[in-house]
C-alpha positions, 0 to 999 in steps of 0.5 A: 357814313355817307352812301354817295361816292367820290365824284368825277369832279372831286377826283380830277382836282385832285388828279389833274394837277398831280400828273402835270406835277407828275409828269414834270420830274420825268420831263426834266430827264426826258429833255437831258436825253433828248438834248443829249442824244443829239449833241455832235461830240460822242451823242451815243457815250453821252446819252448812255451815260444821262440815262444810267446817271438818271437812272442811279439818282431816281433810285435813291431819291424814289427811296429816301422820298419815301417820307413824302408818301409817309408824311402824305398819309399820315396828314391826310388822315389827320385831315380826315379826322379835322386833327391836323392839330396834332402833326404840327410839330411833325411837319418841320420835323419831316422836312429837316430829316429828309435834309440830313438825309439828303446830306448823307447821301451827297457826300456818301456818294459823291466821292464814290461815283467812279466805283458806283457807276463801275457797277453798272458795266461803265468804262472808259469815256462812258464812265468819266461821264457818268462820273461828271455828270453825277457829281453835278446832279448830286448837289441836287438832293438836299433840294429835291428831297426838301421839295418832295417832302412838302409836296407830300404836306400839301397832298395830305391837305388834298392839294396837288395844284400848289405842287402842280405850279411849282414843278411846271415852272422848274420844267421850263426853267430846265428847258430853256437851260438845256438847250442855253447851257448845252449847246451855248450861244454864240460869242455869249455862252460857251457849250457846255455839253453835258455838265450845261444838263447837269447845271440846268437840271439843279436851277430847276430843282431850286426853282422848285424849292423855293416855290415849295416854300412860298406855298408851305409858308403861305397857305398852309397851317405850318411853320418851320419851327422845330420842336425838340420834343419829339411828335408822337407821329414821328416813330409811325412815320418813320416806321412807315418811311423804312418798309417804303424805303425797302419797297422802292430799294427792291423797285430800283434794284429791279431798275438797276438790274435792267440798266446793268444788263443793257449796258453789258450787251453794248453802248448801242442797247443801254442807249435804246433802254435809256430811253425805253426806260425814261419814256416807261417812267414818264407814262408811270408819272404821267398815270400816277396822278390817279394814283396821287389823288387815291392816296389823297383821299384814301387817307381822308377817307380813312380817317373818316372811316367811309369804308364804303366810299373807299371801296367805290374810289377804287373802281372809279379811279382804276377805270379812269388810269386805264383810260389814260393808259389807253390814250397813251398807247394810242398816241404812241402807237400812231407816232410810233417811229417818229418818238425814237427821232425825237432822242437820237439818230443812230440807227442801230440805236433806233433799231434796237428801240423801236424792236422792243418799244411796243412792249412798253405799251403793251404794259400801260393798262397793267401799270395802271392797275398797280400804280392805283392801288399802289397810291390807294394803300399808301393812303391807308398806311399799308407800308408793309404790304407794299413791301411785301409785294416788291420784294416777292415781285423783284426776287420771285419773278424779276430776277427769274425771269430776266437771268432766264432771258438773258441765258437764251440770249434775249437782251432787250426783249428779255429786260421787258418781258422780266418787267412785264411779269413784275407788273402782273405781280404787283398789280394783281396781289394788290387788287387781290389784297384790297378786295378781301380788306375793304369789299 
């Protein structure tokens, strides 16, 4: 066991190009809001609905991509122990259960998306939106699903620059669409209003996949070959895949609540929370690329069984995703009435989101703190702890909170003081939990 740590250098190979991929996915919905939300015809109907829609399809691809963490650790550790022999089979295996998985929630859902987006409070042009919208963005998940769960591969490998280049150029691919396909060009291109985002959003996500499969065919010792015999891994993966499942089921409900609240108050307050909401998940991405390169190497590690290195990639690696929550927030800070402009131009809209703006700020180094330690115990395959944590963290003290708030009629302000309580939680039953295990 070595008694040197994991330096700065190693950390940041492994952290940069995972919060540039990190940042991609939030990207491609923060430019639908953007371009959206200043389109001529119903600009404030037609930024609610991309944020509920965005909002309604992170949650079931945060929760089916669970197998991309699961997949992620189990290959880091078998890196660690140089076995990576043994997941051989695993790997196509993984991929070709999260494309049945993907199928199923297509046509599950897609016929369904009027009742769905019903739940969230919408109606009347809101609700023949969201329902358009979806069904375009929806043919999205066989991709997306695919792509996540080769990413998780090349993480495992303790890789993040492949996944880094594929997600960068499906951003642009998708920015260059939305603008294209949403406005159109003249005597060329009809405008296409919010299915051209739609449309744009599904290009990138195949960009990414077919670069996805370049580097997985490439650089990496695995094939597509499927093996009918069943890789011992497998039930451990799956196991780890259902307690992530329920983790991030609870998460999205949390999401789901929000979202369903602001909607009820009016189209004004889900259009502000639409972008509160998708520039708090665009910090969480962007700070996550830390957490990334701690689940990378806690899995390594453990393989390796460095305890001692583990214990000192925790303190280093939560420091620097503070520092970057603090930049973060001192950028915003500066820019503070010009980010609302940069989505939307109704004033009551911007009224309402540069109310309660500062407190999504005011979270990042909480955030941070979670999102470390969150990435460090899916390295170590603590799945079920992490669920744990979420479910006593959404029902004890989300829900709470958010019911309270909205008795004594705080909307907005209510929404994320009920989020900022269900930060502490995580962050601190995970510093908590990991100090007794491994210090």
């Amino acid at each position: 066991m070595s008694n040197s740590k994991i330096s700065f250098k190693e950390i940041n190979q492994l952290a940069i190009p995972a919060i540039i991929a990190g940042i991609a996915e939030p990207l491609i919905s923060l430019t639908d809001i953007a371009v959206i939300g200043n389109v001529e015809e119903n600009p404030v109907e037609s930024l609610a609905a991309a944020g509920i829609v965005g909002s309604f399809l992170s949650a079931i691809i945060w929760i089916v991509a669970q197998t991309k963490t699961a997949i992620s650790a189990i290959v880091s550790q078998h890196y660690g122990a140089k076995r990576l022999h043994a997941v051989k089979t695993l790997v196509p295996q993984a991929i070709l259960l999260n494309f049945v998985l993907s199928l199923i929630i297509y046509f599950s859902t897609y016929f369904l998306a009027k009742g769905i987006f019903n739940l969230y409070n919408a109606e009347g042009v809101l609700l023949q939106y969201t329902e358009s919208y979806y069904q375009i963005r929806a043919i999205g998940y066989p991709l997306t699903l695919v792509t996540f769960a080769i990413f998780g591969i090349f993480r495992g490998m303790q890789n993040t620059l492949w996944a880094m280049k594929c997600s960068l150029t499906g951003a642009m691919v998708n920015i260059i669409l939305d603008y294209t396909l949403v406005y159109g060009i003249e005597g060329f291109i009809p405008a296409m209003h919010l299915s051209g985002a739609a449309w744009a959003s599904v290009a990138a996500q195949l960009t990414m996949l077919i670069m996805a499969f370049y580097y997985f065919f490439t650089k990496t010792p695995f094939s597509l070959k499927i093996s009918f015999h069943i890789n011992p891994q497998m039930k451990r993966l799956i196991g780890m895949s259902l307690n992530l499942f329920v983790r991030t089921a609870a998460l999205n409900f949390a999401i789901y609540m929000a979202n369903a609240y602001a909607t009820d108050y009016g189209n004004n307050y889900i259009a502000a929370q639409s972008i509160l909401m998708n520039i708090w998940l665009f910090f969480s991405f962007f700070i996550d690329g830390y957490a990334n390169a701690g689940n990378a190497i806690s899995g390594k590690l453990l393989g390796a069984q460095d305890y001692r290195k583990l214990w000192l990639l925790s303190k280093d690696i939560s420091k620097y995703a503070i520092v970057i929550a603090l930049i973060l927030m001192s950028i915003c800070g500066l820019l503070y009435n010009q980010i609302g402009l940069l989505f939307n131009k109704e004033a009551a809209v911007l009224s309402l989101f540069s109310s309660v703006f500062w407190m999504v700020l005011l979270m990042q180094p909480i955030n941070a703190i979670a999102f470390m330690f969150d990435g460090i115990f899916k390295g170590l395959g603590e799945a079920k702890y992490l669920r744990n944590v979420l479910l006593i963290a959404t029902f004890l003290g989300f829900v709470p909170t958010l019911l309270l708030s909205d008795y004594f009629g705080l909307k907005l302000y209510g929404i994320w003081i009920a989020f900022m309580v269900w930060m502490l939680i995580r962050s601190l039953t995970l510093v908590i939990k990991f100090k007794n295990k491994y210090l």
